[in-house]
N, CA, C and O atoms as a Tripos MOL2 file, in Angstrom:
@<TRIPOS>MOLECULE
protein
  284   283    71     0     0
PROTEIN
NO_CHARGES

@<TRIPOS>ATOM
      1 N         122.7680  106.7200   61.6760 N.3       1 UNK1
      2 CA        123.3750  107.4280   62.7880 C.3       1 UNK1
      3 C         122.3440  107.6980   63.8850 C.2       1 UNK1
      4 O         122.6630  107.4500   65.0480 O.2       1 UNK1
      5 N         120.9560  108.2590   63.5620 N.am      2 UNK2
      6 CA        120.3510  108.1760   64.3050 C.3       2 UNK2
      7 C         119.9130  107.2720   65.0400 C.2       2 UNK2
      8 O         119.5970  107.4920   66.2090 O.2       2 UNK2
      9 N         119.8120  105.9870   64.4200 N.am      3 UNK3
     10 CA        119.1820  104.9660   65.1050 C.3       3 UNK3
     11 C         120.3480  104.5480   66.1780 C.2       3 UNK3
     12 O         120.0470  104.5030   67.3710 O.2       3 UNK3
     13 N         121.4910  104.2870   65.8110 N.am      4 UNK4
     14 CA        122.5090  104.2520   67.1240 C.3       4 UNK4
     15 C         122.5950  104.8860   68.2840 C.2       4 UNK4
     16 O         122.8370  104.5150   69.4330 O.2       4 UNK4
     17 N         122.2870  106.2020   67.6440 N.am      5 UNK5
     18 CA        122.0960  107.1660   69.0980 C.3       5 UNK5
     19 C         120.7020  107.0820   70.4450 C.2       5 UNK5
     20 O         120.5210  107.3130   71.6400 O.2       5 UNK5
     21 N         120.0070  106.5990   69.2540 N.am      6 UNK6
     22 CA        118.9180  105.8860   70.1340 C.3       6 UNK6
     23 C         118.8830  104.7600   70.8840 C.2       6 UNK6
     24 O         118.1460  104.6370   71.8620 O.2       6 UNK6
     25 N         119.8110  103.7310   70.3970 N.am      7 UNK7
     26 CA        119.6910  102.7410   71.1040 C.3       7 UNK7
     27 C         120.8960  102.9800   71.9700 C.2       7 UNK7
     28 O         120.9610  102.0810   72.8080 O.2       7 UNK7
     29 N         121.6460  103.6460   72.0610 N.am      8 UNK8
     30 CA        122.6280  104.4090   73.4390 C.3       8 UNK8
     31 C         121.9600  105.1130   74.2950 C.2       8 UNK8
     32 O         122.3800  105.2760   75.4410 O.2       8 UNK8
     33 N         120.8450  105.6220   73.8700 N.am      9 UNK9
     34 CA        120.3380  106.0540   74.9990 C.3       9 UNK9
     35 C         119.1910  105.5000   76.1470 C.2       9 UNK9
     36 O         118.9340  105.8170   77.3080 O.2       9 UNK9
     37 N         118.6590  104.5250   75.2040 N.am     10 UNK10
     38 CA        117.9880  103.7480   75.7200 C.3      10 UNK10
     39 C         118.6920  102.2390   76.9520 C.2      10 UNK10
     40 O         118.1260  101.4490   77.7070 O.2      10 UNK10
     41 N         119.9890  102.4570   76.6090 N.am     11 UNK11
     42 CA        120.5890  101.2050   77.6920 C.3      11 UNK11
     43 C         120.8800  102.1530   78.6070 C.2      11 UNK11
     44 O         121.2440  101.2750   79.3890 O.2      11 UNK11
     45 N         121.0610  103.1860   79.2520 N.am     12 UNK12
     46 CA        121.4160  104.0760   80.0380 C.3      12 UNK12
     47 C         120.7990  103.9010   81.1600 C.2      12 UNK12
     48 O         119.5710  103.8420   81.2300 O.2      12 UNK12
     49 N         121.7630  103.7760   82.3900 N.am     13 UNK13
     50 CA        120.6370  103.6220   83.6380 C.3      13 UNK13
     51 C         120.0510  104.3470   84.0020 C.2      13 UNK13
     52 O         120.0770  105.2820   83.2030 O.2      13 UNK13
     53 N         119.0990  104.6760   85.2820 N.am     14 UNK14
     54 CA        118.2000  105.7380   85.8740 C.3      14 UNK14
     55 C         118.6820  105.7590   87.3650 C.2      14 UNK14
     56 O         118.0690  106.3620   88.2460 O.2      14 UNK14
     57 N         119.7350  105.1100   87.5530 N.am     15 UNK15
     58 CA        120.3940  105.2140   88.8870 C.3      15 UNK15
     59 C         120.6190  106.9790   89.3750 C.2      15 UNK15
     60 O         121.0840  107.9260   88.7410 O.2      15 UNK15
     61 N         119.9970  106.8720   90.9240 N.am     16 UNK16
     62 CA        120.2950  108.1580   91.5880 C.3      16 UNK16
     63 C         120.6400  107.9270   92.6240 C.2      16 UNK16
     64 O         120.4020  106.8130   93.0900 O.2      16 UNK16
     65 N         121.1150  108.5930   93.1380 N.am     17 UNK17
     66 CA        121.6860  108.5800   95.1100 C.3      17 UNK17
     67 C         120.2850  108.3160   95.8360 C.2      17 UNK17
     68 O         120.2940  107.6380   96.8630 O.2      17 UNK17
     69 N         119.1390  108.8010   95.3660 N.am     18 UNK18
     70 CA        117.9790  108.9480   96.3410 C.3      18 UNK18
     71 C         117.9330  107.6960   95.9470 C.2      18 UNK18
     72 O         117.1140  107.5840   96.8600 O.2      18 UNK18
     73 N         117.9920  106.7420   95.5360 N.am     19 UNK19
     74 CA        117.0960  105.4320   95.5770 C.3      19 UNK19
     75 C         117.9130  104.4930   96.6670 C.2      19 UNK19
     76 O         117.3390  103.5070   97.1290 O.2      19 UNK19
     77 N         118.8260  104.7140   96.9370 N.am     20 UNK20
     78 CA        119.8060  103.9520   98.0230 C.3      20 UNK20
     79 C         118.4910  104.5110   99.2890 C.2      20 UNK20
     80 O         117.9490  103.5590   99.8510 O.2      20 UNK20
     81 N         118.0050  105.8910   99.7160 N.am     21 UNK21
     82 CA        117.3810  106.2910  100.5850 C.3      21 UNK21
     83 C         115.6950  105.4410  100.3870 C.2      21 UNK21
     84 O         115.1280  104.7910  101.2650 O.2      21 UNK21
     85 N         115.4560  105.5660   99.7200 N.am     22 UNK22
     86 CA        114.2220  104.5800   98.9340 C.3      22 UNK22
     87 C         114.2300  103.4880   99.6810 C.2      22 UNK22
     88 O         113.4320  103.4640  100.6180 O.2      22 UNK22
     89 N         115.3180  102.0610   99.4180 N.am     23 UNK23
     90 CA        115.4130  101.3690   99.7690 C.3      23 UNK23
     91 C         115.5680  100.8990  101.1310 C.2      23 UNK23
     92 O         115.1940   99.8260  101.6040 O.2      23 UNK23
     93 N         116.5830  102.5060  102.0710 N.am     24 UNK24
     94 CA        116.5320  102.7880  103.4240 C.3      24 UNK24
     95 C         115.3210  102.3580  104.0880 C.2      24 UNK24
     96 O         115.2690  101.4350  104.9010 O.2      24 UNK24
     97 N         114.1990  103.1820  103.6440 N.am     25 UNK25
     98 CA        113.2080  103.8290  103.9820 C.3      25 UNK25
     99 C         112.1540  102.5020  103.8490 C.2      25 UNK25
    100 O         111.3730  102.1860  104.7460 O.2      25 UNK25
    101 N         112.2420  102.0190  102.9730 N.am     26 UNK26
    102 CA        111.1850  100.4310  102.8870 C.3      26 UNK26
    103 C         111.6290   99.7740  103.8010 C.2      26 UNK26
    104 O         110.8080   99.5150  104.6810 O.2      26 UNK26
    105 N         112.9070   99.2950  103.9730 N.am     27 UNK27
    106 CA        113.5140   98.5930  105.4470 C.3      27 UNK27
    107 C         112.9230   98.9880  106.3250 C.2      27 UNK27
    108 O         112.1990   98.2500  106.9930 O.2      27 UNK27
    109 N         113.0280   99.8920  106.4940 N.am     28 UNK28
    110 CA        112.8880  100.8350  107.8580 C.3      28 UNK28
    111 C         111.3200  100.5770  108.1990 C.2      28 UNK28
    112 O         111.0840  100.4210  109.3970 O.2      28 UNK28
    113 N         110.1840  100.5100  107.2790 N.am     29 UNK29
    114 CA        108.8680  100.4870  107.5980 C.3      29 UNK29
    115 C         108.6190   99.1190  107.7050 C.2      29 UNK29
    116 O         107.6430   98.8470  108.4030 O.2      29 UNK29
    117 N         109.5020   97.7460  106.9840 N.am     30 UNK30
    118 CA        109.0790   96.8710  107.1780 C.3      30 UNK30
    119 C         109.4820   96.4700  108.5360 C.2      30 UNK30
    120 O         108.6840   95.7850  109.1770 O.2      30 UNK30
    121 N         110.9340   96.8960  109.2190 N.am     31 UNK31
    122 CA        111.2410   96.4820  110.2840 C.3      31 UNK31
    123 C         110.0560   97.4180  111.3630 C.2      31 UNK31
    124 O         109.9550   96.6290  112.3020 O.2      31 UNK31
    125 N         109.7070   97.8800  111.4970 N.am     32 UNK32
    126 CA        108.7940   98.8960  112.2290 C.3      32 UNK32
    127 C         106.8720   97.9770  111.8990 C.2      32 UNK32
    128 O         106.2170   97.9740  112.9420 O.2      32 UNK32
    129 N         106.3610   97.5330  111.0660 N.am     33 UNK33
    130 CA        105.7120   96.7020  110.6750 C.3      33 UNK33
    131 C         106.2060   95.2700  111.1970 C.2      33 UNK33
    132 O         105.2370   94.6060  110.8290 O.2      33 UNK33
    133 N         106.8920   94.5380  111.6850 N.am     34 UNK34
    134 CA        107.1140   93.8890  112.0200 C.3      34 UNK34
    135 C         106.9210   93.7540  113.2950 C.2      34 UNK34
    136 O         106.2180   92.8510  113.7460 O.2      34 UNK34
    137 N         107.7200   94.9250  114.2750 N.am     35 UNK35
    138 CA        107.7870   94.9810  115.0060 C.3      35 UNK35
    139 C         105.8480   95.2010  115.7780 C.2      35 UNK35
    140 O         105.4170   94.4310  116.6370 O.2      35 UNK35
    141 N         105.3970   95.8410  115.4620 N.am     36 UNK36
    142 CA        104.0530   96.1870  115.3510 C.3      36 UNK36
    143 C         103.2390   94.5690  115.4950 C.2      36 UNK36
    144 O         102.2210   94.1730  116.0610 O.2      36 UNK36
    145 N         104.1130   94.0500  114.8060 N.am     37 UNK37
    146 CA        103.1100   92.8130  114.7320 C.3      37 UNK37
    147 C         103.6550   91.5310  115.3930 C.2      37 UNK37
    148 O         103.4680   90.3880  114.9760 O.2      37 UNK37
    149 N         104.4950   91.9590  116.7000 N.am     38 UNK38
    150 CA        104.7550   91.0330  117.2750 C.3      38 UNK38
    151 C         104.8720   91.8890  118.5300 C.2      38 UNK38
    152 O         105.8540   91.9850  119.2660 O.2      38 UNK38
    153 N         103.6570   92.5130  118.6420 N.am     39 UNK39
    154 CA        103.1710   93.1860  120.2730 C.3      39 UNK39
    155 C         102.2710   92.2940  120.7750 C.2      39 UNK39
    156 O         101.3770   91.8050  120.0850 O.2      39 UNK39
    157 N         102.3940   92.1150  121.6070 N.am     40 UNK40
    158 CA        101.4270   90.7920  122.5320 C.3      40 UNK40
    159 C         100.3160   91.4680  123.5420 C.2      40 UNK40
    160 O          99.2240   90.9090  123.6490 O.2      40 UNK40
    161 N         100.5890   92.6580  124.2740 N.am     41 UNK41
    162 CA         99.0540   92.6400  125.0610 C.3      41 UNK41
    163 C          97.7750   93.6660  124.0610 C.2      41 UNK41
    164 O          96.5460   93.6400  124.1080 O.2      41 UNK41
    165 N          98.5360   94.3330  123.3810 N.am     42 UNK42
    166 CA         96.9710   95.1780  122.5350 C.3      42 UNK42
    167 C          98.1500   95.0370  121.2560 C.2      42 UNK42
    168 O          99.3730   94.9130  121.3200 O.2      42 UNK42
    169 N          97.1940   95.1160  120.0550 N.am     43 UNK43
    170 CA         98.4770   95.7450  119.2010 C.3      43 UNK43
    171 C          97.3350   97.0530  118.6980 C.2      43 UNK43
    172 O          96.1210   97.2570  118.7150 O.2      43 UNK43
    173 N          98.5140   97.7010  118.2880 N.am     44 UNK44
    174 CA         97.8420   99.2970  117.6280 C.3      44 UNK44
    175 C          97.1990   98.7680  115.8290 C.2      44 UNK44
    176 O          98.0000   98.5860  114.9120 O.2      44 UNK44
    177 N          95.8060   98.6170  115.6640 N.am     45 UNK45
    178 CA         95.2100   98.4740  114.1780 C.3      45 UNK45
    179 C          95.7210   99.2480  113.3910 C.2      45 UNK45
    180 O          96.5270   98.9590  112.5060 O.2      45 UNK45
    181 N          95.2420  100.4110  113.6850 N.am     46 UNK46
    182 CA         95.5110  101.6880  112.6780 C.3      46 UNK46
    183 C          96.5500  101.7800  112.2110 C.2      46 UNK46
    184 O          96.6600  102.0460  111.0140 O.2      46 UNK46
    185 N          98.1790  101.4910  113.4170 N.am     47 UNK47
    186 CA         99.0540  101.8810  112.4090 C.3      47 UNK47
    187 C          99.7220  100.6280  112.0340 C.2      47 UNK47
    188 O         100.8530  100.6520  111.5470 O.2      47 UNK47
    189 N          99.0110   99.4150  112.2580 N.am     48 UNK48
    190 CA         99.4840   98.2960  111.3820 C.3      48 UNK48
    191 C          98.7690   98.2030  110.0840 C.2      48 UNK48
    192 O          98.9670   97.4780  109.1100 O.2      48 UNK48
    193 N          97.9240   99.0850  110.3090 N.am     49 UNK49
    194 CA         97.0560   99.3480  108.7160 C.3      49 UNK49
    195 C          98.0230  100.1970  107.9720 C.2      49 UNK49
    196 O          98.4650   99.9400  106.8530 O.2      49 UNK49
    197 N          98.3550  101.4000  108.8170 N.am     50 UNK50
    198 CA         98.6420  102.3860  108.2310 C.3      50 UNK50
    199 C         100.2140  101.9420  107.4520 C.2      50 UNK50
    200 O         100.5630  102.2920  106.3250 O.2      50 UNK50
    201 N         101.1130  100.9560  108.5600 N.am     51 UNK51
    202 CA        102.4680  101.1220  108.0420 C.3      51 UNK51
    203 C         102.0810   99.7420  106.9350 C.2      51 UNK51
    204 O         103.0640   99.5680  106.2150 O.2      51 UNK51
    205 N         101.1830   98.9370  106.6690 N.am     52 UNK52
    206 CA        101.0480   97.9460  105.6300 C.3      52 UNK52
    207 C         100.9810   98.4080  104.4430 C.2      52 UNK52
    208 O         101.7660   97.8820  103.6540 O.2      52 UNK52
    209 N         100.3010   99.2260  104.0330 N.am     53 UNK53
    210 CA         99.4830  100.3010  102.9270 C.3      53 UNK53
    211 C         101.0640  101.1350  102.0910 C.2      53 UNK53
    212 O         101.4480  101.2970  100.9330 O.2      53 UNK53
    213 N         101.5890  101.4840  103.4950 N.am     54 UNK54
    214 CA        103.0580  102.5570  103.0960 C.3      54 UNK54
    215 C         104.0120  101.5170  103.0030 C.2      54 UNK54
    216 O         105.0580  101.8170  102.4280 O.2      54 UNK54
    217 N         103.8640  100.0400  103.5570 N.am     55 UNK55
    218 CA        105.3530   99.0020  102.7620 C.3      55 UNK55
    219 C         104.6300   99.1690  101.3960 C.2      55 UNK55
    220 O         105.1020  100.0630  100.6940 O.2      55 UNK55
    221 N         103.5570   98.4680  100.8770 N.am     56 UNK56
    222 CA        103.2550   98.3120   99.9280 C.3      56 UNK56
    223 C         103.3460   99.1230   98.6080 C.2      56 UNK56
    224 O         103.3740   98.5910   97.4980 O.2      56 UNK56
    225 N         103.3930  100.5490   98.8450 N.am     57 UNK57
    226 CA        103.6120  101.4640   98.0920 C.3      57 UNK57
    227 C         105.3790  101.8460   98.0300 C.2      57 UNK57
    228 O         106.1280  102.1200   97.0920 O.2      57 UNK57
    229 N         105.4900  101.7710   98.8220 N.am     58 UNK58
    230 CA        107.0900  101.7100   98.8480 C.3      58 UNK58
    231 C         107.8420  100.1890   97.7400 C.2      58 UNK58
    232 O         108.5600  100.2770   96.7440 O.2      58 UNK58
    233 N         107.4430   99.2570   98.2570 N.am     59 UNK59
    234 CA        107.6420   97.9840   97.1300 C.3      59 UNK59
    235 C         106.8680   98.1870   96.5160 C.2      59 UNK59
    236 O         106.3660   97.0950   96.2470 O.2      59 UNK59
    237 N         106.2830   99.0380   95.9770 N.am     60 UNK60
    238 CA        105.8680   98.9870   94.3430 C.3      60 UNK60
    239 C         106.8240   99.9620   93.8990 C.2      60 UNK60
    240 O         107.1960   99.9200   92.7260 O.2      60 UNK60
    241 N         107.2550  100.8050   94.6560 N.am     61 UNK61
    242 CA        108.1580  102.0700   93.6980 C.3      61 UNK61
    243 C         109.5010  101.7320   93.7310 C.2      61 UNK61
    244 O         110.3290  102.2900   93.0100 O.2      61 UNK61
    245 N         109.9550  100.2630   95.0500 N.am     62 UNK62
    246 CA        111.2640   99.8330   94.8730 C.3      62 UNK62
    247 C         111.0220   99.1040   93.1560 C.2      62 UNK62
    248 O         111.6990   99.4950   92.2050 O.2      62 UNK62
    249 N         110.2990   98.3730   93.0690 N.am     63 UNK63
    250 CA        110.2160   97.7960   92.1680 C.3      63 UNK63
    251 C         109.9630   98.2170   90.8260 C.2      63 UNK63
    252 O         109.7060   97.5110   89.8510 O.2      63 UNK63
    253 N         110.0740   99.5320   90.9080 N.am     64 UNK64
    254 CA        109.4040  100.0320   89.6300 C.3      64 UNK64
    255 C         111.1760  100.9460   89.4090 C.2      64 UNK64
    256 O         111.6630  101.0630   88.2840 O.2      64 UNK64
    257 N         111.6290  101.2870   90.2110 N.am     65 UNK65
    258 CA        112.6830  101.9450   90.2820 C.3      65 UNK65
    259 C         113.9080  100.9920   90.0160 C.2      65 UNK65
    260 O         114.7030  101.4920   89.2190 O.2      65 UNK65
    261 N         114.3520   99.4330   90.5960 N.am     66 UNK66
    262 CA        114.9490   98.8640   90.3200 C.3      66 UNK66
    263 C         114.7740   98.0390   88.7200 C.2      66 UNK66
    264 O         115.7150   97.7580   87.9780 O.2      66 UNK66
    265 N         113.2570   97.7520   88.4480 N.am     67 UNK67
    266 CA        113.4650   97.7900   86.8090 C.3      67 UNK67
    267 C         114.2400   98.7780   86.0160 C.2      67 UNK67
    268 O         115.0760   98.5170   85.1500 O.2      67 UNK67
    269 N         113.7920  100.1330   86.4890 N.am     68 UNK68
    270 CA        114.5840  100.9620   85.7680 C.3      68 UNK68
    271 C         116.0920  100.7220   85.4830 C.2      68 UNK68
    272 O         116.5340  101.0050   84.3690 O.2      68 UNK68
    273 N         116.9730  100.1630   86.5400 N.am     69 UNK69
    274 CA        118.3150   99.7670   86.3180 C.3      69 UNK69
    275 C         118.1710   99.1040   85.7440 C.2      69 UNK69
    276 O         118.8240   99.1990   84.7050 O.2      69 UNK69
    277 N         117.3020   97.9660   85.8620 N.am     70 UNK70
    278 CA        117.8730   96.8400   84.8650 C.3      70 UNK70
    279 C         117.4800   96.5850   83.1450 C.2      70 UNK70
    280 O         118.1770   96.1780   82.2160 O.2      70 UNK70
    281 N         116.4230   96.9110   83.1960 N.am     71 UNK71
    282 CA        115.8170   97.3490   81.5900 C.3      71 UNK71
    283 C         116.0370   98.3380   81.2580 C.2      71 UNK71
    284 O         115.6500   98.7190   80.1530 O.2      71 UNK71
@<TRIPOS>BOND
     1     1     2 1
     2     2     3 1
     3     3     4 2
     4     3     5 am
     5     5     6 1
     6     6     7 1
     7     7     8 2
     8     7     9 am
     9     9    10 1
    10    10    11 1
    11    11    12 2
    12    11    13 am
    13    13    14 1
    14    14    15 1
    15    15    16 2
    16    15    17 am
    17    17    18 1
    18    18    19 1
    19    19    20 2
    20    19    21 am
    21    21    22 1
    22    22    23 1
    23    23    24 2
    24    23    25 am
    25    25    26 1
    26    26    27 1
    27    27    28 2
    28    27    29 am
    29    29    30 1
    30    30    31 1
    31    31    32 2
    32    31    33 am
    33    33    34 1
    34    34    35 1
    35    35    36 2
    36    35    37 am
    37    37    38 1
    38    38    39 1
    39    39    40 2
    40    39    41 am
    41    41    42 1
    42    42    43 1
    43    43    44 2
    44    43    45 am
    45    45    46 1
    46    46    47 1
    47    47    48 2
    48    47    49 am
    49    49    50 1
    50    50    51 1
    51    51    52 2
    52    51    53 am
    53    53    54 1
    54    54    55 1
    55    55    56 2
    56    55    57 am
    57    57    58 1
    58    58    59 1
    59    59    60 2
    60    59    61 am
    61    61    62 1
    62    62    63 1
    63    63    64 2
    64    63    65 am
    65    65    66 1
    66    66    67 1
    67    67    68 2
    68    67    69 am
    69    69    70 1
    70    70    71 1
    71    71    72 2
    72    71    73 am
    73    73    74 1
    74    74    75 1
    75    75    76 2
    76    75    77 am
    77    77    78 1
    78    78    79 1
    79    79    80 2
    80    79    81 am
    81    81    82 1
    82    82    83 1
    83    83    84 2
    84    83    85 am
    85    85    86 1
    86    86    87 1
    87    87    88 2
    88    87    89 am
    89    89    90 1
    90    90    91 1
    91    91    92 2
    92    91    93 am
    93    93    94 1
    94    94    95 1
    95    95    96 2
    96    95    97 am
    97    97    98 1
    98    98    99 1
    99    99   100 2
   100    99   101 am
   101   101   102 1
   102   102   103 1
   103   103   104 2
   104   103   105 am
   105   105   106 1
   106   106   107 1
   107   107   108 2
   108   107   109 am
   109   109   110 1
   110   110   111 1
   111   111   112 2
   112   111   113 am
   113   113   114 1
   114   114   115 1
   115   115   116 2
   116   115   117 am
   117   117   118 1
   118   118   119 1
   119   119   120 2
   120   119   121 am
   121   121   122 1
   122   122   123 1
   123   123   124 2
   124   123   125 am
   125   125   126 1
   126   126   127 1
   127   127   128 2
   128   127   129 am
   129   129   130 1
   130   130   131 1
   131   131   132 2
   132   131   133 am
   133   133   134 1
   134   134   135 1
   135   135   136 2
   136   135   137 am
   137   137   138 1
   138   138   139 1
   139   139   140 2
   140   139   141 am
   141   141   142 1
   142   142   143 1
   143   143   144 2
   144   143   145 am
   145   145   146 1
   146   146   147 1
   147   147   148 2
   148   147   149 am
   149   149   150 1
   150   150   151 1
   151   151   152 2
   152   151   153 am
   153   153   154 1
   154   154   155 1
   155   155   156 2
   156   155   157 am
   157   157   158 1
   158   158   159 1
   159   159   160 2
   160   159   161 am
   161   161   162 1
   162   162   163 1
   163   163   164 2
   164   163   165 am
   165   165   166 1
   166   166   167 1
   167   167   168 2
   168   167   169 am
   169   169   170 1
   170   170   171 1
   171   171   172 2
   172   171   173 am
   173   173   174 1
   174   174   175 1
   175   175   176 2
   176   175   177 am
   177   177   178 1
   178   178   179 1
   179   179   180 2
   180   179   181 am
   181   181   182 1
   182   182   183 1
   183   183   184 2
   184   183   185 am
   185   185   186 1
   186   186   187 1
   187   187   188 2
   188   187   189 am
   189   189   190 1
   190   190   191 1
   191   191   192 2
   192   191   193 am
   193   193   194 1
   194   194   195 1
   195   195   196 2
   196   195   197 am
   197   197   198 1
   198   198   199 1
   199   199   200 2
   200   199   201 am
   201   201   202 1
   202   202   203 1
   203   203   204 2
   204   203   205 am
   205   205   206 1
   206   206   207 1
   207   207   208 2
   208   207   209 am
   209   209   210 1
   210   210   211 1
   211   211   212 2
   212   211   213 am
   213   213   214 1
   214   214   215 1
   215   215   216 2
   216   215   217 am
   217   217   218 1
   218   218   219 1
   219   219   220 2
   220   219   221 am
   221   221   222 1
   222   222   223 1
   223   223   224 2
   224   223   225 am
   225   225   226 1
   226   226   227 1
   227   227   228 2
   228   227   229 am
   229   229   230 1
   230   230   231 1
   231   231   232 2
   232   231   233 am
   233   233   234 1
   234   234   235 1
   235   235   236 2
   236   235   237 am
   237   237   238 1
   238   238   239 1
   239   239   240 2
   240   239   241 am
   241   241   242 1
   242   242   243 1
   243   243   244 2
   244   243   245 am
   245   245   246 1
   246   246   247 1
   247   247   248 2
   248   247   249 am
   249   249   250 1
   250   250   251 1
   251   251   252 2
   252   251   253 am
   253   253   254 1
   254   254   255 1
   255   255   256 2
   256   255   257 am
   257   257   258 1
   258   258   259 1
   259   259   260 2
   260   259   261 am
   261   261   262 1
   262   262   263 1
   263   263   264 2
   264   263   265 am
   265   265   266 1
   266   266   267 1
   267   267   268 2
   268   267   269 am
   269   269   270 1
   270   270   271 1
   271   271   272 2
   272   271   273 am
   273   273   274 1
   274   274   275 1
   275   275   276 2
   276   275   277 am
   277   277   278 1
   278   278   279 1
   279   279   280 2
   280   279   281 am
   281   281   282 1
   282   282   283 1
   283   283   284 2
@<TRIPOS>SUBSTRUCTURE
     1 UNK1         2 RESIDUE 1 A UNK
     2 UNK2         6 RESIDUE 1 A UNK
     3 UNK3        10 RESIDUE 1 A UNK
     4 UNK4        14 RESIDUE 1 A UNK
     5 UNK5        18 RESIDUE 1 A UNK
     6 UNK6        22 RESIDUE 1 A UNK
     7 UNK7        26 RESIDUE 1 A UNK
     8 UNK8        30 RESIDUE 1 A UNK
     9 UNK9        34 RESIDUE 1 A UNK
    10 UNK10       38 RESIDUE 1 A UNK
    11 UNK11       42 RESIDUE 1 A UNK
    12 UNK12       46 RESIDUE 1 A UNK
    13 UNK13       50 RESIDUE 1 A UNK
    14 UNK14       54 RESIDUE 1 A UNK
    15 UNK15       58 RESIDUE 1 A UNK
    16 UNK16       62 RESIDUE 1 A UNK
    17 UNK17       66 RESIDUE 1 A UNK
    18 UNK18       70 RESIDUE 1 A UNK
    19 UNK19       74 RESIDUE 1 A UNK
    20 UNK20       78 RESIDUE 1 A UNK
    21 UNK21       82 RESIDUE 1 A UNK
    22 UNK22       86 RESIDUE 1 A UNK
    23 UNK23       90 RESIDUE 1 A UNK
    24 UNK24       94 RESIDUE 1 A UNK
    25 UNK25       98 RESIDUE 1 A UNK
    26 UNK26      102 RESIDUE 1 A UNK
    27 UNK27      106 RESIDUE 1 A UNK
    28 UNK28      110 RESIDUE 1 A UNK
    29 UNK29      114 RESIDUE 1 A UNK
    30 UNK30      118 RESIDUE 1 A UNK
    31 UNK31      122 RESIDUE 1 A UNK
    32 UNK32      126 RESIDUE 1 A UNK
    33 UNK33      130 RESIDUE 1 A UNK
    34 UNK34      134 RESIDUE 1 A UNK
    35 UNK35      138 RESIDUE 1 A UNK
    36 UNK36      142 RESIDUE 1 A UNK
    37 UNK37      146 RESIDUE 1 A UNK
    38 UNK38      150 RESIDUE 1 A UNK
    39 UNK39      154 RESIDUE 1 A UNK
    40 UNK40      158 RESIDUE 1 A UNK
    41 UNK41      162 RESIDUE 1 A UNK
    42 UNK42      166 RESIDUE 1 A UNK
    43 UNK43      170 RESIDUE 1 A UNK
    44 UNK44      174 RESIDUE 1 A UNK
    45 UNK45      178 RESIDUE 1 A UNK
    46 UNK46      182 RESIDUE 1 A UNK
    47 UNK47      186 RESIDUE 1 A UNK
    48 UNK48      190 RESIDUE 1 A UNK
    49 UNK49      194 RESIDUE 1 A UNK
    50 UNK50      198 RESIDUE 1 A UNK
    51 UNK51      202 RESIDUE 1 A UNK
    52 UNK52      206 RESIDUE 1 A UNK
    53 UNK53      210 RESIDUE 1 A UNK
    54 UNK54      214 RESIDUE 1 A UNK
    55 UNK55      218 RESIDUE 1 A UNK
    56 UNK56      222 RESIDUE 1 A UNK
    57 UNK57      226 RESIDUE 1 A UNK
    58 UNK58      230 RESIDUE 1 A UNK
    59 UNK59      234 RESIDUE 1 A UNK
    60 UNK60      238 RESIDUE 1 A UNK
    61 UNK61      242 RESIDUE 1 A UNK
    62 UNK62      246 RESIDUE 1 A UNK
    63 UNK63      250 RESIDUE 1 A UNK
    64 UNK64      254 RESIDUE 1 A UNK
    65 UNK65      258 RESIDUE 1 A UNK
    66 UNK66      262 RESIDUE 1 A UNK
    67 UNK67      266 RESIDUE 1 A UNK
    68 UNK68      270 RESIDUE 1 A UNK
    69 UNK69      274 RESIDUE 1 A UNK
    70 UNK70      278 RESIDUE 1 A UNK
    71 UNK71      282 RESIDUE 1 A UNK
């Protein structure tokens, strides 16, 4: 009995409303990173540093968050 109950709990998703905003929010920096990087007379370093660093951490936690659904 126990062992059943365990493996019911273990297929259970980790789905929340905030991760729809998660996913918002990575869009949102890559389109903004993009944009950044298709300025033609100066472009700004810092915050093409800055918004590269924050996609990257963002796709690591999309990705760590969408395993969660699926495993």
């Amino acid at each position: 009995m126990f062992l059943a109950e365990t493996a019911t709990e273990a297929v259970e998703s980790t789905y929340s409303h905030f991760d729809i905003f998660m996913l918002v929010f990575t869009i949102l920096i890559a389109a903004g990173l993009f944009r950044l990087l298709l300025q033609r007379p100066r472009k700004n370093v810092l915050a093409i540093g800055f918004s590269t660093v924050a996609l990257l951490v963002f796709l690591a936690a999309d990705y760590k968050m969408v395993s969660g659904w699926v495993w």
